[in-house]
C-alpha positions as CSV (number, residue, x, y, z in Angstrom):
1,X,86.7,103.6,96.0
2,X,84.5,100.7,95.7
3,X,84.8,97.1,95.0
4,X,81.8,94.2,94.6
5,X,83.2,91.1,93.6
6,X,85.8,90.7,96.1
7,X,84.2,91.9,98.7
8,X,81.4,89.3,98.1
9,X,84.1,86.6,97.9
10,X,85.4,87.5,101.0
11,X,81.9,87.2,102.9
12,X,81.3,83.9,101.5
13,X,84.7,82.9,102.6
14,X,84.7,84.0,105.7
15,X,81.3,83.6,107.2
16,X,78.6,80.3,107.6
17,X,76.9,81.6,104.7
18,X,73.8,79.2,103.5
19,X,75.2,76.8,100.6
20,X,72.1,78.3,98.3
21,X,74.6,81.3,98.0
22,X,77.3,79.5,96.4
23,X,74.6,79.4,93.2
24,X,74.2,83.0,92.8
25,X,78.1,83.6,93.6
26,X,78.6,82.1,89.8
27,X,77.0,85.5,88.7
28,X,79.4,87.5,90.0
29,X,82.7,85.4,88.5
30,X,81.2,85.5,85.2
31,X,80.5,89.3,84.8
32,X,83.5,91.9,84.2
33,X,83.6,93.9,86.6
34,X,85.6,97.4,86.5
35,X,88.6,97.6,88.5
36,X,89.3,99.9,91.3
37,X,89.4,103.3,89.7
38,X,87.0,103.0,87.1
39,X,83.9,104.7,86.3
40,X,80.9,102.7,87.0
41,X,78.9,104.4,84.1
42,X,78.0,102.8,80.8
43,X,80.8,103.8,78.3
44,X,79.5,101.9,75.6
45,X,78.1,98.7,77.5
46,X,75.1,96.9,75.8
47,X,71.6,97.1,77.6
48,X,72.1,93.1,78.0
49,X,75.3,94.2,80.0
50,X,74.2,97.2,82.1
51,X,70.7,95.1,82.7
52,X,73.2,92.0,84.2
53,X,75.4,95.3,86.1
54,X,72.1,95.8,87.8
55,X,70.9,92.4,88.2
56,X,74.4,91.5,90.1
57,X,74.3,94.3,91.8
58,X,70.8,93.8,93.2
59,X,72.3,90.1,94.2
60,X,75.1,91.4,95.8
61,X,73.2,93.9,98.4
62,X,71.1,90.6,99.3
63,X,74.3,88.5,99.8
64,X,75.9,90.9,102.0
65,X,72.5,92.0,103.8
66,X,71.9,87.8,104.4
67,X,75.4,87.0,105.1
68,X,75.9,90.2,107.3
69,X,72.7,89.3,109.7
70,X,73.5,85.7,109.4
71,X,74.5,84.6,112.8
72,X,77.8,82.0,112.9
73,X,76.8,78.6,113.1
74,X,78.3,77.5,116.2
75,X,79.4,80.5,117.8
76,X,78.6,80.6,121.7
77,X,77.6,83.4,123.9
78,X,80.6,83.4,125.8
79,X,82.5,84.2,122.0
80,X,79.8,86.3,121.2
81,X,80.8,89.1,123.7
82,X,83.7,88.3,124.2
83,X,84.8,91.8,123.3
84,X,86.3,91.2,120.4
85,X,86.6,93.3,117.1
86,X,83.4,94.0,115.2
87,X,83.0,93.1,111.9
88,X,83.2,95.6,109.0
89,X,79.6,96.8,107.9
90,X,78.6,96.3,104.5
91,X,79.6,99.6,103.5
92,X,83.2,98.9,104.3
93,X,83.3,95.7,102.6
94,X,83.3,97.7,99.9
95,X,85.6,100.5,100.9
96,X,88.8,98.8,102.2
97,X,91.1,96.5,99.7
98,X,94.3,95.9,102.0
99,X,97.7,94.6,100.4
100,X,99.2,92.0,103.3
101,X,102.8,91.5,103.8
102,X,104.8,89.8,102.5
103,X,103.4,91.0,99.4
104,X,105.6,93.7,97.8
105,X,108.6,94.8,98.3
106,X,109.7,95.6,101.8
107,X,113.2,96.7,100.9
108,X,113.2,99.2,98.4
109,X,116.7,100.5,97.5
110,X,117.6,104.3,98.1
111,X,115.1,104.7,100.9
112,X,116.1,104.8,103.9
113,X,113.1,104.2,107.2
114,X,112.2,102.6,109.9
115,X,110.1,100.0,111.0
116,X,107.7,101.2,113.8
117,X,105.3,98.8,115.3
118,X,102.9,100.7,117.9
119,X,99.2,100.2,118.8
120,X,96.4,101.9,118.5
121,X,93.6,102.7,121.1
122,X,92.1,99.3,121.0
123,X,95.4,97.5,121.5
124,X,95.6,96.9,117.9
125,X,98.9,96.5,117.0
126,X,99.8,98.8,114.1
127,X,102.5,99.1,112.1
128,X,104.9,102.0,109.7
129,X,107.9,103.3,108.1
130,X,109.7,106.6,109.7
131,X,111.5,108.1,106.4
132,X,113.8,110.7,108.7
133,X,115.8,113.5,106.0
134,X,118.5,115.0,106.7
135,X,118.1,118.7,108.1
136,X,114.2,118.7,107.1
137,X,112.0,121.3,106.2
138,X,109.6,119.6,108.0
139,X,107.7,116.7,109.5
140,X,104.9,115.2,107.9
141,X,102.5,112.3,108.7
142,X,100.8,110.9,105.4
143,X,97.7,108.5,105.5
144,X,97.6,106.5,102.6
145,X,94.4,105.4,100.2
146,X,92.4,102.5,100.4
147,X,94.7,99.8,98.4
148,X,97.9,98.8,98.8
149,X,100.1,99.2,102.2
150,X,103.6,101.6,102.9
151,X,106.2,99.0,100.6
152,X,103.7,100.1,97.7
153,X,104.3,103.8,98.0
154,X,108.3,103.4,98.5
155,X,108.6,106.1,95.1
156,X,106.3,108.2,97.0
157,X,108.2,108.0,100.2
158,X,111.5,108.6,98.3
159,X,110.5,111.6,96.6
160,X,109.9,113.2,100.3
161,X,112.5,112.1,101.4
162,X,115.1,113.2,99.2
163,X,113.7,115.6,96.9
164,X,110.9,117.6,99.2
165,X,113.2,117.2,102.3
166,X,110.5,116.3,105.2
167,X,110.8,113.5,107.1
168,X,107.8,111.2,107.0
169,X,106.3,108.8,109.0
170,X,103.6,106.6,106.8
171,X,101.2,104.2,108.9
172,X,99.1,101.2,107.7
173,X,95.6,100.9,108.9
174,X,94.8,98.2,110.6
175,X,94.5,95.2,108.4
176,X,97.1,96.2,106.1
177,X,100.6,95.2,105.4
178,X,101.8,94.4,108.9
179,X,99.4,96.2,110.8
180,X,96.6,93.3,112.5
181,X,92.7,93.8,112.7
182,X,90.0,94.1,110.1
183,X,90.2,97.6,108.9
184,X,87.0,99.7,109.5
185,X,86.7,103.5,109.6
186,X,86.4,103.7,113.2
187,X,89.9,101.6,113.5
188,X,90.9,104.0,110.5
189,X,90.4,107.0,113.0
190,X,91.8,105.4,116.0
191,X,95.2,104.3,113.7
192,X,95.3,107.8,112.8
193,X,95.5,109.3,116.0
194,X,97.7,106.6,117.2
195,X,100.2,107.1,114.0
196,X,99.7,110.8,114.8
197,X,100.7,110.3,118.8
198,X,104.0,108.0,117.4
199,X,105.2,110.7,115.4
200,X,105.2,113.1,118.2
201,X,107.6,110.6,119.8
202,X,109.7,109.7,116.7
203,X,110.3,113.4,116.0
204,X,110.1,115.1,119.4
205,X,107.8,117.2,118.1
206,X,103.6,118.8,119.4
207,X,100.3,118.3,116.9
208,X,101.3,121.8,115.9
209,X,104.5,121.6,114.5
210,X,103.6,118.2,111.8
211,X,102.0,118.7,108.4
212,X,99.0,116.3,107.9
213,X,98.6,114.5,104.6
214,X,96.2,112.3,103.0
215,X,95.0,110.8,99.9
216,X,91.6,109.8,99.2
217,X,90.2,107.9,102.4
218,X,93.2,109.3,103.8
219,X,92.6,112.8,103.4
220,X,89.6,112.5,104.8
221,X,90.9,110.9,108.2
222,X,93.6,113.1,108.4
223,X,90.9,115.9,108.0
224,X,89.0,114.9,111.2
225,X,92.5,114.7,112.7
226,X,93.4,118.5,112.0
227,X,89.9,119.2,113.1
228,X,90.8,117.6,116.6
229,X,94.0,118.6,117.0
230,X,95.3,121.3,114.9
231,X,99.0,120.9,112.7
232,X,100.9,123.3,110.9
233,X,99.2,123.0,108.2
234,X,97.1,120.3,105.8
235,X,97.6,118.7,102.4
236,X,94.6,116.9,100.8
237,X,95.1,114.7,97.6
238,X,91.8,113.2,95.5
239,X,89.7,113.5,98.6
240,X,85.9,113.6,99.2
241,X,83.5,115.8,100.7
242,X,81.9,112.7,102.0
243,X,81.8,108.7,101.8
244,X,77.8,108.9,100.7
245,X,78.7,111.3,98.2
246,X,80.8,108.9,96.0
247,X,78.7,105.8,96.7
248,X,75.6,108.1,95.4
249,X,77.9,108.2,92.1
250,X,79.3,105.0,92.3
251,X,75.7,103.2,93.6
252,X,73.3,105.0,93.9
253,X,70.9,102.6,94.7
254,X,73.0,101.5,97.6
255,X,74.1,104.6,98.9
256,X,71.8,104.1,101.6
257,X,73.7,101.7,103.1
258,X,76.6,104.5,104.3
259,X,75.6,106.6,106.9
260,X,75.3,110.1,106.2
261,X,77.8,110.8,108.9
262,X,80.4,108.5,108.4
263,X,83.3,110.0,106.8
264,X,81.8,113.5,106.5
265,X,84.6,115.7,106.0
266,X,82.0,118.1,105.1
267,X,81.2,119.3,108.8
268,X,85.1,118.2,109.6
269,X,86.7,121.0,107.3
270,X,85.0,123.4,108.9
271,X,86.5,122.9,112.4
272,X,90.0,123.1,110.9
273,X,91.4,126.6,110.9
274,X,94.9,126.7,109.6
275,X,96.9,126.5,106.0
276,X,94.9,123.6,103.6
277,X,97.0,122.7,99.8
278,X,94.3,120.5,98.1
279,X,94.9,119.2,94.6
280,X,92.7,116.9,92.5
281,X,92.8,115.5,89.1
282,X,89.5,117.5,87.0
283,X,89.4,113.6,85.2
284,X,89.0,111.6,88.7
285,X,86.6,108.9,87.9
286,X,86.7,107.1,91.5
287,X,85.9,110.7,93.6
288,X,84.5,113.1,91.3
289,X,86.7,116.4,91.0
290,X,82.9,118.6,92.1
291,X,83.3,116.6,95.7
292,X,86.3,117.8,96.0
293,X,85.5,121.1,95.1
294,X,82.8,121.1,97.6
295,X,85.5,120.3,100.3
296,X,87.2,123.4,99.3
297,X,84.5,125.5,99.2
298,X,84.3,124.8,103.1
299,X,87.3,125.3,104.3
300,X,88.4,128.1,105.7
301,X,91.6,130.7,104.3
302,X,94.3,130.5,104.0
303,X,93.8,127.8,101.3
304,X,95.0,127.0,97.5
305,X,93.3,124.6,95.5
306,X,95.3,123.0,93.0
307,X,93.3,121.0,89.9
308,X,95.5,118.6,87.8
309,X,94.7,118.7,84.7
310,X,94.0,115.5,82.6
311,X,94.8,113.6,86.1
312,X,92.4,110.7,86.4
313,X,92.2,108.9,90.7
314,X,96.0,107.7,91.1
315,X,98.2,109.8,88.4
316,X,97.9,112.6,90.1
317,X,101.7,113.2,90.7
318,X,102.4,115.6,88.2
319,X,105.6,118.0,87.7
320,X,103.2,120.8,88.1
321,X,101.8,119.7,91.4
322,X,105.1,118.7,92.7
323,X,106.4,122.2,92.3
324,X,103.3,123.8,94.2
325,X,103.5,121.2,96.9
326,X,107.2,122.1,97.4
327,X,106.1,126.2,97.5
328,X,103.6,125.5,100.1
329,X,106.0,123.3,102.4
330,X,108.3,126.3,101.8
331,X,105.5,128.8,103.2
332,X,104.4,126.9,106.1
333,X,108.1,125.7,107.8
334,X,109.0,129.4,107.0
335,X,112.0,128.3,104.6
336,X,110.4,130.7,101.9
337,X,112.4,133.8,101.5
């Protein structure tokens, strides 16, 4: 869910920062951090190592705090409000890690899509792949997680394709794969309801008659989507309750820094009123499988929870879950006999 490092590289990179922040930057290429997925808890670290964990941490928060408030050297008023994009809060530095194209690959055999470029709100121009089956069971529009882009999930897309037989129409934020911008969560929620307003083009189809399905920051866009505007029905994968509830796991001395409201699918669930398949893994290290309980606990019926056993953030894709995601498509386009 949450990244240091890279997300102080990219500040250093990318902003005037002071030169007396290259020294402490050393810290950070030194220590080993976890990767994206792992649990920030001590599973057998030394005190020497969790006591530099909290030392870089510590420097990190005043990095991005001094870098974030720095102004640009050089920037004039005119370019100052000019109207352009905001930059992403500190939180979101350490939310989003985008894959860029041409990274990946863009023409996976056996699926077959198309490329859909459309804007959002803002006149961000966004971008997608329209996976259209043959006679489908339905229509579904899937918000991704918080890595990669839509040539990294071309398995994914294939599967729903052929073997679930929906046809699907997965977006890019803004600021991944070909989509322009800086992601942020409020881009995040405009993209969505722009990817949302292209499938009702692509398909011919109202908010009513799509499924809505999202994984981890996904799910909880798509969330405030179905809350908006309900569709047939909703399928959340490894979601959250709320962003603040896994940063208080993940840093919970920074926590503070994410607003309580940002990202609340907490006081979004509630709003929905319509079918909800949620799954998790009960071993999720990045959002912890009692948030997404929480979630449940919210919603309203009719609603299945579905817990993957053993599953850990991104293996959730088990034969077991496949077989109750295909029963609950079944139920909600009324192919179940």
């Amino acid at each position: 869910m949450f990244g240091t490092a890279s997300a102080i590289d990219r500040i250093v990179n990318e902003r005037n920062v002071a030169p007396m922040l290259w020294s402490v930057r050393f810290e950070f290429s030194n220590f080993n951090w976890p990767r994206m997925g792992d649990s920030f808890r001590s599973r057998g670290k030394s005190k020497e190592d969790m006591m530099m964990l909290r030392t870089t941490i510590s420097i990190a928060a005043a990095i991005v705090t001094f870098a974030t408030v720095l102004p640009c050297v050089g920037q004039d008023n005119e370019s100052a409000s000019s109207g352009e994009a905001k930059p992403q809060s500190i939180d979101e530095l350490l939310l989003f890690f985008p894959s860029k194209f041409p990274t990946g690959d863009w023409k996976p055999a056996d699926l077959q899509f198309q490329d859909v470029f459309f804007a959002a709100e803002d006149g961000t121009k966004l971008h997608g792949w329209y996976c259209p089956a043959d006679e489908p069971r339905a229509v579904v529009l899937v918000a991704h997680g918080n890595a990669g882009h839509v040539a990294s999930r071309a398995q994914w897309l294939k599967y729903l394709q052929s073997k679930a037989r929906v046809s699907v129409f997965l977006f890019d934020y803004r600021g991944y794969g070909r989509s322009e911008g800086t992601p942020t969560v409020e881009g995040g929620i405009q993209d969505t309801k722009a990817a949302r307003g292209k499938l009702r083009e692509l398909a011919a189809i109202k908010d009513s008659d799509m499924l809505l399905m999202g994984e981890s920051l996904g799910g909880a866009l798509v969330v405030r989507s179905a809350a908006e505007s309900p569709p047939r029905a909703l399928i959340l994968q490894s979601t959250f309750a709320s962003l603040r509830d896994v940063a208080n796991v993940h840093y919970p001395k920074l926590s503070w820094l994410v607003p309580k409201n940002k990202l609340d699918s907490k006081s979004q669930i509630v709003r929905y009123r319509g079918p909800l398949l949620q799954s998790h893994g009960n071993s999720d290290r990045t959002v912890p499988y009692s948030s997404g309980e929480e979630l449940f606990r919210l919603a309203n019926e009719p609603k299945q929870f579905v817990t993957i056993e053993h599953a850990d953030h991104n293996n959730w894709l088990t034969e077991a879950y496949l077989k109750q995601l295909d029963g609950f498509i079944d139920r909600v386009s009324g192919a179940e006999k």
